[in-house]
C-alpha positions as CSV (number, residue, x, y, z in Angstrom):
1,X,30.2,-72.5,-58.8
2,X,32.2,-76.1,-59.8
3,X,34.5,-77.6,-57.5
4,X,37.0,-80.2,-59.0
5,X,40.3,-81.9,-59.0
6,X,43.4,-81.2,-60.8
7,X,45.7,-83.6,-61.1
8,X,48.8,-81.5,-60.3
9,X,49.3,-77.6,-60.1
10,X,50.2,-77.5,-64.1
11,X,46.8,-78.0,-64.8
12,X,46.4,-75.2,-62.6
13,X,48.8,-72.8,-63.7
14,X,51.4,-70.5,-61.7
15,X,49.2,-67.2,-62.1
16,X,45.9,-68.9,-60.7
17,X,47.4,-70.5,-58.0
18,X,49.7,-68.2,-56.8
19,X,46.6,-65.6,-57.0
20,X,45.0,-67.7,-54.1
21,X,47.8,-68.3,-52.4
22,X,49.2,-64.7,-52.1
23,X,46.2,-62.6,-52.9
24,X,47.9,-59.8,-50.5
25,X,50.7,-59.4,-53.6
26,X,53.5,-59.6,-50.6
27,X,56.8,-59.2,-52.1
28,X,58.0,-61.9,-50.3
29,X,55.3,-64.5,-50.1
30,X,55.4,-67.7,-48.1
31,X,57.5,-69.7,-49.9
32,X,55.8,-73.1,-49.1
33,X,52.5,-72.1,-51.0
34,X,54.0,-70.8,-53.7
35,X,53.2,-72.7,-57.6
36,X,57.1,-72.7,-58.1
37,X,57.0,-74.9,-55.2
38,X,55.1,-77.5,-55.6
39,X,55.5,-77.6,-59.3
40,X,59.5,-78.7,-58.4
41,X,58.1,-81.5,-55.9
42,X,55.8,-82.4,-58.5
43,X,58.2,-82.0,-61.5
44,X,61.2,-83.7,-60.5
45,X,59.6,-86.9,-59.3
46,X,59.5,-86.4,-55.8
47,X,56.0,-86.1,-55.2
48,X,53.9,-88.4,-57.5
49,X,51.9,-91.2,-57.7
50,X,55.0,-92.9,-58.5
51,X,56.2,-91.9,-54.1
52,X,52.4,-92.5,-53.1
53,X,51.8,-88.9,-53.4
54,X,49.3,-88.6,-56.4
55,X,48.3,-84.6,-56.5
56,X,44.6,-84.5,-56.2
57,X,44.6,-80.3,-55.7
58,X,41.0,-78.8,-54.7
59,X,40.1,-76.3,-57.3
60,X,37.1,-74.0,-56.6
61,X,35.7,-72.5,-59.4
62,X,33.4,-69.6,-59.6
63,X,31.8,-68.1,-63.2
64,X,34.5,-69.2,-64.8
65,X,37.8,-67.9,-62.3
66,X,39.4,-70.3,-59.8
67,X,38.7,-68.4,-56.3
68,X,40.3,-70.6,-53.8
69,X,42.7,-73.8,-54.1
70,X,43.0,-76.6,-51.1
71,X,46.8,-78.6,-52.2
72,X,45.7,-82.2,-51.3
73,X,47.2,-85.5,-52.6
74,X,45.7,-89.1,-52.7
75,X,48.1,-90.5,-50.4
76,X,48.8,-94.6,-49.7
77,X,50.7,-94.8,-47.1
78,X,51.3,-92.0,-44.2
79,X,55.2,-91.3,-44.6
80,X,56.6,-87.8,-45.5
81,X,54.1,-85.9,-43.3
82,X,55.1,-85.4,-39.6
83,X,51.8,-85.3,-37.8
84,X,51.3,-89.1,-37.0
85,X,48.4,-91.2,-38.0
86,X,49.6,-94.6,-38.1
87,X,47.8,-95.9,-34.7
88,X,44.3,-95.0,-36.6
89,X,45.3,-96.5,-39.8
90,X,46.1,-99.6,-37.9
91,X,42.7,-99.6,-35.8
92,X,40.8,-99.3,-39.0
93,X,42.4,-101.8,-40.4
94,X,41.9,-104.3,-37.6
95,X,38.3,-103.5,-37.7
96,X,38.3,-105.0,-41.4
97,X,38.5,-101.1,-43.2
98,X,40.9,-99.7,-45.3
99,X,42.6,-96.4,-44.2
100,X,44.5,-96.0,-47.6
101,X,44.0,-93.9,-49.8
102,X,42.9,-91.3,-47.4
103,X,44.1,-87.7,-48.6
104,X,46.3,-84.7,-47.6
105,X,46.1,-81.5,-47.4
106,X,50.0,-80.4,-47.2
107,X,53.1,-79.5,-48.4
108,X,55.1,-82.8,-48.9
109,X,57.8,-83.6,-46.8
110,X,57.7,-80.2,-45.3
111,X,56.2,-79.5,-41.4
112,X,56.0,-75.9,-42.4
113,X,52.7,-74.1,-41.0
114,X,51.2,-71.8,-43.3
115,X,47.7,-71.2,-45.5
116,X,46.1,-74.4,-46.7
117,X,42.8,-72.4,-47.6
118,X,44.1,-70.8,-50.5
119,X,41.6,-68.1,-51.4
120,X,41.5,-64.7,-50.5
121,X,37.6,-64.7,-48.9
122,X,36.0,-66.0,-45.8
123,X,33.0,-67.7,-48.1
124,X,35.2,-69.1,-50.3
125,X,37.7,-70.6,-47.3
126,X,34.7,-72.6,-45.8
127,X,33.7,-73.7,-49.4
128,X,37.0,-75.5,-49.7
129,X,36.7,-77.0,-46.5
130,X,33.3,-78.4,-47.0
131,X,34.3,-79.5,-51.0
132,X,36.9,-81.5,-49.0
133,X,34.4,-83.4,-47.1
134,X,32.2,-84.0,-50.2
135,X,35.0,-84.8,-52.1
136,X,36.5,-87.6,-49.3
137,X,33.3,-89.5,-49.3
138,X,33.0,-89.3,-53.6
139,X,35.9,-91.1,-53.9
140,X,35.9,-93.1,-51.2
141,X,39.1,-92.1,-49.5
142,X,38.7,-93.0,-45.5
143,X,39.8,-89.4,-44.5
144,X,41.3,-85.7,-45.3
145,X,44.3,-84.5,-43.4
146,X,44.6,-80.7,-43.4
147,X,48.3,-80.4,-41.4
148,X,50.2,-77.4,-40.3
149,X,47.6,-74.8,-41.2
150,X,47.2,-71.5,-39.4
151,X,45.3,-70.8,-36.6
152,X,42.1,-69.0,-38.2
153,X,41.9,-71.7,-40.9
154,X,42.2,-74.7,-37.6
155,X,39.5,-72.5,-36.0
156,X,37.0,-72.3,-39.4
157,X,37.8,-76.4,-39.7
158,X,36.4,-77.1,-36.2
159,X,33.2,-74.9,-36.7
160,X,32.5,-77.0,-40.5
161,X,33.1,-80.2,-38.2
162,X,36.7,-81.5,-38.4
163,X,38.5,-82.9,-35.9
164,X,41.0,-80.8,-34.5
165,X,44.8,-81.7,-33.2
166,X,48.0,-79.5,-31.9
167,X,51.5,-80.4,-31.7
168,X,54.6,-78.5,-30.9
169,X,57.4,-77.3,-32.5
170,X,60.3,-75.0,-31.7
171,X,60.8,-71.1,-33.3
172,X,63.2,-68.5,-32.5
173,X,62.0,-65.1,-32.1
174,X,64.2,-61.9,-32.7
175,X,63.7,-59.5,-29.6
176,X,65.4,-56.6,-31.7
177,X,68.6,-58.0,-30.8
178,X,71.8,-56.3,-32.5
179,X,73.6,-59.1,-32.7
180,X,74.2,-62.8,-31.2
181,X,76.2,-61.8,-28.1
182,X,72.6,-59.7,-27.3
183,X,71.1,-62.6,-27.4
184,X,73.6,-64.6,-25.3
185,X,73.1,-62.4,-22.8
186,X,69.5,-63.0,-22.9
187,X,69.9,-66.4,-21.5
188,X,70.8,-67.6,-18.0
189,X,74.8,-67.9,-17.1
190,X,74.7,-71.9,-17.2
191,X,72.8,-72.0,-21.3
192,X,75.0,-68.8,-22.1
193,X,78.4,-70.8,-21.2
194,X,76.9,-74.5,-23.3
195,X,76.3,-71.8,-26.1
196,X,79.4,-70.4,-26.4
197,X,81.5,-73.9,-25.6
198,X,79.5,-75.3,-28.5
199,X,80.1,-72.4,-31.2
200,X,84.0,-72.3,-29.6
201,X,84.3,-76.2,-30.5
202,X,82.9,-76.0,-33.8
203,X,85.7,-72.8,-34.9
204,X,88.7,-74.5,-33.3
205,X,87.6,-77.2,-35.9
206,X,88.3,-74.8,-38.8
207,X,84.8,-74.6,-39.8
208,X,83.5,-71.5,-41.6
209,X,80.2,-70.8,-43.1
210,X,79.1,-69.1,-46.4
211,X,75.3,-67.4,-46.8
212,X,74.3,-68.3,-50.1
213,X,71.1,-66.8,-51.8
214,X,69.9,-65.4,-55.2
215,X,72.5,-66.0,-58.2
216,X,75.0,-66.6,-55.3
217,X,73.7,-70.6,-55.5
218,X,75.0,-72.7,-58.4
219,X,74.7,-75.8,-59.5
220,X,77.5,-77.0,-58.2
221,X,76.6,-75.9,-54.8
222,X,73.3,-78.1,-55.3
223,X,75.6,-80.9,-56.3
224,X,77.2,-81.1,-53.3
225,X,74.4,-80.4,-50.7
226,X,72.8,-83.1,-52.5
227,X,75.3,-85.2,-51.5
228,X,75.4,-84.6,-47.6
229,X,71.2,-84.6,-48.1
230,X,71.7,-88.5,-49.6
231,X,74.0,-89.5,-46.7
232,X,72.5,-88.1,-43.8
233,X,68.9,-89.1,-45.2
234,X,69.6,-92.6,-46.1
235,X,71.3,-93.0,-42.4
236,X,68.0,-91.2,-40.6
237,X,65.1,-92.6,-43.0
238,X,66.4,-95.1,-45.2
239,X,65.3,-93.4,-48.7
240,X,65.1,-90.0,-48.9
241,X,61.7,-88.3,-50.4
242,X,63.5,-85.3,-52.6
243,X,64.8,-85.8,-56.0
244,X,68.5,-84.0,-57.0
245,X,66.4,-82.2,-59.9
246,X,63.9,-80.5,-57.4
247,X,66.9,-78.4,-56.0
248,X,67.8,-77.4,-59.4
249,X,64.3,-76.4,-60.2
250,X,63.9,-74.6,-56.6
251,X,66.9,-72.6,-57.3
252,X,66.0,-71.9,-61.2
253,X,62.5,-70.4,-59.8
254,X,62.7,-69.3,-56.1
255,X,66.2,-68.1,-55.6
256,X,65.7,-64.9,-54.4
257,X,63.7,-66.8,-50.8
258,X,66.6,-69.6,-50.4
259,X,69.2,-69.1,-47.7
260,X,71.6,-72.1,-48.7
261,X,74.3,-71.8,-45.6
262,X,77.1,-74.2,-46.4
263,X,79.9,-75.2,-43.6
264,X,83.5,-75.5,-45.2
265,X,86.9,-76.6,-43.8
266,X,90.2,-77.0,-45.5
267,X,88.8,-75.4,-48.7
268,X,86.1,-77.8,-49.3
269,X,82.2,-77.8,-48.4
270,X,81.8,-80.6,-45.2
271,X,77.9,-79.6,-44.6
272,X,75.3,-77.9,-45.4
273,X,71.4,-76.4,-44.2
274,X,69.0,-75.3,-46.9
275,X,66.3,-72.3,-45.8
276,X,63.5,-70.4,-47.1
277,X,62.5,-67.0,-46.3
278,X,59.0,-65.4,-46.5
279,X,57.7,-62.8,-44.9
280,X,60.1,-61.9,-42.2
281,X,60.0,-65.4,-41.3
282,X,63.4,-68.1,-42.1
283,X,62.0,-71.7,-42.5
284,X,64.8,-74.0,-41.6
285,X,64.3,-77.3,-43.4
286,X,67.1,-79.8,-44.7
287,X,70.5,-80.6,-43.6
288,X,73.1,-83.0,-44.5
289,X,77.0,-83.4,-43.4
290,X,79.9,-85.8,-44.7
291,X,82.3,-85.2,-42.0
292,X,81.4,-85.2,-38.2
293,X,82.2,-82.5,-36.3
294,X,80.5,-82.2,-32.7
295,X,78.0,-79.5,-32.7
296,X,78.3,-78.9,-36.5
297,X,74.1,-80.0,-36.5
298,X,73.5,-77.3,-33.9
299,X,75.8,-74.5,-35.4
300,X,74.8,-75.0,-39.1
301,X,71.4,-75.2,-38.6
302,X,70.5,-73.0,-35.7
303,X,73.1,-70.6,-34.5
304,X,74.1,-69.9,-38.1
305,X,69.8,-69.0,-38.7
306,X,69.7,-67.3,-35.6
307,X,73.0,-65.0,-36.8
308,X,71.1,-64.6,-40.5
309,X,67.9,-63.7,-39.2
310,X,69.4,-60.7,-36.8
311,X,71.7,-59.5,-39.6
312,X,68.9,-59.2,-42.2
313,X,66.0,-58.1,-40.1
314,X,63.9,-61.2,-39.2
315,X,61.3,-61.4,-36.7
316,X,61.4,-65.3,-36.7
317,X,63.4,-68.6,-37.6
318,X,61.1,-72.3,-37.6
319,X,63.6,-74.6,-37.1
320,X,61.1,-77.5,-38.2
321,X,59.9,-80.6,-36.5
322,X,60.1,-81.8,-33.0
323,X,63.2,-81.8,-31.3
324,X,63.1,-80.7,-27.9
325,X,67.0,-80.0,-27.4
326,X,66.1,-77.0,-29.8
327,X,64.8,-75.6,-25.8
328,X,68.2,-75.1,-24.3
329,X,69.4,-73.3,-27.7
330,X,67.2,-70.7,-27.5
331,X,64.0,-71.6,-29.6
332,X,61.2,-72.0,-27.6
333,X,58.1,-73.9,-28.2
334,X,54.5,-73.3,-30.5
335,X,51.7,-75.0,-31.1
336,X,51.0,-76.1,-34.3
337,X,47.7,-77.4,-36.0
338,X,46.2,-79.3,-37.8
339,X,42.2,-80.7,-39.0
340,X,41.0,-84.1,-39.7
341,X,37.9,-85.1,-41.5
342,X,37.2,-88.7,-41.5
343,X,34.5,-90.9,-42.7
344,X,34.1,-94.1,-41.1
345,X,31.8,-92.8,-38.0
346,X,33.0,-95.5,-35.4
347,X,36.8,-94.7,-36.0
348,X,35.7,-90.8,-36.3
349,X,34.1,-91.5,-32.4
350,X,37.5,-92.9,-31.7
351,X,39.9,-90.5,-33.0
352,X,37.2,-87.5,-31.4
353,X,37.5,-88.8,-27.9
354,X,41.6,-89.2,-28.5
355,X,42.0,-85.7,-29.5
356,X,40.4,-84.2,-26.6
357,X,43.0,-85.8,-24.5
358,X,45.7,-85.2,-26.5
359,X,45.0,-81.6,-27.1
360,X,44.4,-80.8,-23.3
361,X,48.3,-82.7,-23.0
362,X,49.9,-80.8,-25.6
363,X,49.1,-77.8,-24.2
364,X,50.3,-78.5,-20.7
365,X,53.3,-80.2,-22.1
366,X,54.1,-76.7,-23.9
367,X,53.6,-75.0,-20.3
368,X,55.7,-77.0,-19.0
369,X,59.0,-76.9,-21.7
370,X,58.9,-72.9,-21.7
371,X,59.3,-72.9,-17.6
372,X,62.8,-74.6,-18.9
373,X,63.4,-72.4,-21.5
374,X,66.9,-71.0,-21.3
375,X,66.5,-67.5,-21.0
376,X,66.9,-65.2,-17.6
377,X,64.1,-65.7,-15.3
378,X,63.5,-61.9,-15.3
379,X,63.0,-62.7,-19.3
């Protein structure tokens, strides 16, 4: 057995990496784990060393055939990664340490949960998660980050000794409903009426919508939800992380999982929200406009995934990060997880003692949001 570091998935290749990361062969694998995935971030720019995101993947290798894969980068700075670790950084820091590089088990710029162990057995899982360790203090990063894994992977990190966090986020779940006004009338008479006032404002505006996916998506549809990407990322984090060639290469390789839902008026595109599908499951993630039209955000983004999901079938829509006003529309709060291994003993102490607070307030905090959920209080 060898465990070593690749320095991006190409030196992996597509058909051992996506092995670990689907062994199941589903049809329709999570999109956020697949090779074609990260090879685009990695590809096109937007996640190097370059961006402060130098790949560093985990590689696991036994008698000769890679068995499990943990995606990690050498990061130097903590942007791009929506589970916040800047207060740490800063108390090592002050204590004369050097937080950076740490490194980070993730999918860039993408709060997604999903595998992280990427191997199909047990063994092999807790192999990767003490090579991560090993590997942290070899190369003397101050820490691993393993953010937004699942549940049995969180679990398997706390028994090997990382320290574990939650957070929330907000997913819709389809109740087998037939259509949206099933699912209005799911919700209480006051959320049912903002619902309906909000989609009602958004049509008398002349906006329409179009469901793009497969060969549906050219590049001229990139081209201009590039465009309302750039302006609304540039207004909301100064420099956006994603590059215009990794939409090109997303839609060259994963076509058939993207969900590219584009709001027109007049003729001409005005907006636009770009989602993946895996496994019964659509992943809302970017979103950009030109024009502003009020409740455009909320209609292209959620009701227009909540309408896709219960026209093709799909148990769930993850409308990403944060964002508590998601509540009132429906999508209703989840924990998420994620495990942190860190090196200096004195901060690790720290962090230890933080987290049990934190996690006992996250999950009251999540009690508390779905006793204001929207829906009847018979439902």
């Amino acid at each position: 057995m060898t465990v070593r570091l690749a320095d991006g998935v190409r030196g992996i290749g597509a058909r051992a990496w996506n092995a670990c990361a689907n062994p199941s062969g589903l049809a329709s694998p999570h999109p956020f784990t697949r090779y074609e995935f990260f090879e685009a971030l990695e590809a096109s720019g937007s996640a190097t060393a370059r961006t402060g995101w130098q790949p560093a993947h985990l590689v696991l290798e036994k008698d000769g055939r890679i068995a499990g894969i943990l995606p990690t980068y050498l990061k130097s700075h903590s942007q791009g990664e929506y589970v916040f670790d800047h207060a740490w950084a800063d108390a090592l820091e002050r204590a004369g340490g050097d937080y950076y590089p740490k490194l980070q088990s993730s999918v860039p710029f993408t709060p997604v949960a999903g595998p992280r162990l990427l191997a199909s057995e047990a063994a092999d899982r807790e192999l990767l998660l003490e090579a991560g360790k090993a590997a942290t203090d070899q190369i003397g990063a101050s820490s691993l980050h393993i953010t937004f894994l699942q549940k049995a992977e969180w679990d398997a990190a706390g028994r090997a000794g990382y320290l574990l966090r939650n957070d929330t986020q907000f997913h819709w779940r389809n109740q087998g409903y037939r259509d949206f006004a099933q699912f209005l009338g799911e919700l209480s008479s006051a959320k049912r009426k903002t619902l309906r006032k909000e989609r009602d404002a958004v049509a008398k505006e002349g906006v329409r919508f179009d469901w793009l996916t497969g060969g549906d998506i050219t590049e001229a549809h990139w081209d201009r939800f590039f465009e309302f990407y750039m302006d609304t990322g540039s207004r909301k984090w100064g420099h956006p992380y994603l590059t215009r060639d990794f939409f090109s290469r997303i839609g060259a390789s994963m076509a058939d999982q993207i969900v590219l839902i584009m709001a027109k008026r007049g003729g001409a595109y005005i907006a636009g929200a770009l989602n993946l599908m895996g496994e019964s499951i659509l992943f809302g993630r970017n979103w950009g406009a030109l024009e502003y039209v009020p409740f455009l955000h909320f209609e292209t983004c959620y009701y227009q995934a909540i309408d896709f999901a219960i026209a093709h079938g799909l148990s769930k829509v993850e409308a990403g990060a944060q964002g508590e006003h998601k509540l009132l529309r429906g999508y209703m709060p989840e924990e998420t997880c994620s495990a942190h291994y860190i090196a200096h003993k004195g901060l690790r102490r720290a962090v230890d003692q933080f987290l049990t607070q934190e996690r006992e307030a996250v999950g009251e905090h999540i009690g508390e949001l779905a006793k204001h959920g929207p829906f009847r209080k018979e439902i």
